[in-house]
N, C-alpha and C positions, 0 to 999 in steps of 0.2 A: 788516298787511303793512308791510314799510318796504324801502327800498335804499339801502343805503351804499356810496358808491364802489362801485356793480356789484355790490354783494351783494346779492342776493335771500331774502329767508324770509318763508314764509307758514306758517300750519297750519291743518287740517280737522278734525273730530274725533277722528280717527284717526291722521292724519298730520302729521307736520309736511316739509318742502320746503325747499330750500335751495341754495344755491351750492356746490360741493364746496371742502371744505376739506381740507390737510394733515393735520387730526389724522382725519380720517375715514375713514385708510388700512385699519384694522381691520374696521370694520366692514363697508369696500366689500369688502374679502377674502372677508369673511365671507358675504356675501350671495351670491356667486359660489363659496364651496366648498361649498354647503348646496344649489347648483342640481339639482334632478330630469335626467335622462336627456333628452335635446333632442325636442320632443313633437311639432312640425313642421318643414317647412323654413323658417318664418320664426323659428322659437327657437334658433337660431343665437351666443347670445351668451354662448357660455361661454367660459374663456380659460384660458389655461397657469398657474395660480398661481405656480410654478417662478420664471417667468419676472418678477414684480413683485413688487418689492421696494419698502421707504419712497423710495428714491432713484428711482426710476422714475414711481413715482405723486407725487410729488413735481412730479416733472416735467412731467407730463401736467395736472395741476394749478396749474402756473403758465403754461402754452400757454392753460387755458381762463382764465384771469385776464388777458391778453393779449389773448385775444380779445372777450372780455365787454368791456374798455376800450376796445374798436376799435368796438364795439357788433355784432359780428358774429355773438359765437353765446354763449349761456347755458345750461351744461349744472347741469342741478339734482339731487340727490341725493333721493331718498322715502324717508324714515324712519319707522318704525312707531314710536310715543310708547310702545307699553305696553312695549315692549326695547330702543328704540334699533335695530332691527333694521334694514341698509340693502334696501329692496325693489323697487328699481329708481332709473330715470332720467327724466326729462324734459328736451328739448334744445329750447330758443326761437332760430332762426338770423332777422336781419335780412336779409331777399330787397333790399328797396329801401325809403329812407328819402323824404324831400323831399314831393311831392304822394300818394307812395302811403300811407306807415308800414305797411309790408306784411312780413307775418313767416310764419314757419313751425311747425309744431309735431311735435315728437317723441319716440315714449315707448317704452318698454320695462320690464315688469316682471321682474322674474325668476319661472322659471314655479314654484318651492315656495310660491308667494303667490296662484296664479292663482286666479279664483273666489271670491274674497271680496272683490270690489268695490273692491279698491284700486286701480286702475285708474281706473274713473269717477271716484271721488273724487280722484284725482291730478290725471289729465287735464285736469278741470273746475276746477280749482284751479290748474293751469296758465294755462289759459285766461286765467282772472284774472288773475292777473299780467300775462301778456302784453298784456291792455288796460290796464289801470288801472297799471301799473308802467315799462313798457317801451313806451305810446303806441301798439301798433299800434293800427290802425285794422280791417285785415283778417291775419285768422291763415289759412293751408292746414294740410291733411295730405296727404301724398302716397302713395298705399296703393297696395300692388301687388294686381293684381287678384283673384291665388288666396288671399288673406289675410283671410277674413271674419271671425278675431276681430276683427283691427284694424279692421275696416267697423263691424262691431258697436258697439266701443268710441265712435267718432269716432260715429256718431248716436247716440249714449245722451247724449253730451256737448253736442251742438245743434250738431255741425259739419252741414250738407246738402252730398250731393253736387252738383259742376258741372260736369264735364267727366272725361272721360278724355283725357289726354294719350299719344299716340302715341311710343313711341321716346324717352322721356322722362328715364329715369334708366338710368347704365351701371351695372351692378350683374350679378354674375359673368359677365364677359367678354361682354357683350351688353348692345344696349340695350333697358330693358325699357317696360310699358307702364304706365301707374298713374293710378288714379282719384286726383282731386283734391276734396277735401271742405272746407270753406271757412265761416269764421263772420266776421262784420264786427260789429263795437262796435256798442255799442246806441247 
């Protein structure tokens, strides 16, 4: 693993992880026009192609370059080694720095990838980073409660549940409730 100026890359055997970059407009395309039909309500993450262009992703691309230097949020690209193929995301956001080093973790595969373990291996690969890379000390995930892939994933990975938080995240015009799953540095 290494970071330069805020760039993150790691790889697993399968994967390799990374900070998004400009030239990886293609292939985020691509992983998003190749998306299956939306298989629940939390696979939600398809997007207007139309509407993104190199100039736009460009942009969103220099917001997370911005933020990653603010040490706020590190959105990571999953790349499959045997194509280059993009297969999701991972998002590391810093909650509180100083006595805590307390961070968050967030993922999303595209679902033409689901079921072959690329998830765990991401996830878990995330994780790393996020201690050994970026200091935290304690990682969350914050999982809505009708979401048992994502429960599934988050303990395959060693996160353990601790709480349910009440009213906790706004998310489609209400506030909703969500388990909190939690791993702290060895």
């Amino acid at each position: 693993m290494k970071t330069e100026e805020k760039q993150l890359y790691t790889e697993t055997d399968r994967l390799y992880i990374k900070t998004l970059e400009k030239e990886d407009y293609e292939r985020w395309t691509e992983g998003f026009r190749h998306r299956l039909p939306s298989q629940h309500k939390f696979d939600g993450d398809s997007i207007n192609l139309e509407e993104w262009s190199q100039e736009r992703f460009d942009g969103m691309v220099e917001q997370f370059e911005k933020m990653a230097e603010n040490d706020d949020l590190y959105v990571l690209g999953i790349f499959r080694k045997s194509d280059d193929k993009h297969i999701g995301k991972i998002d590391l956001s810093t909650i509180m720095r100083d006595n805590f080093q307390w961070g968050m973790i967030g993922y999303r595969i595209h679902n033409q990838f689901w079921n072959q373990g690329y998830g765990t291996e991401a996830v878990s690969e995330g994780l790393t980073l996020a201690f050994e890379e970026l200091g935290y000390h304690r990682v969350e995930a914050h999982i809505n409660l009708d979401n048992p892939a994502s429960i599934r994933l988050a303990e395959k990975v060693g996160l353990t549940f601790e709480c349910t938080r009440k009213r906790f995240i706004y998310e489609d015009d209400k506030w909703t409730d969500n388990h909190v799953y939690v791993k702290n540095a060895d």
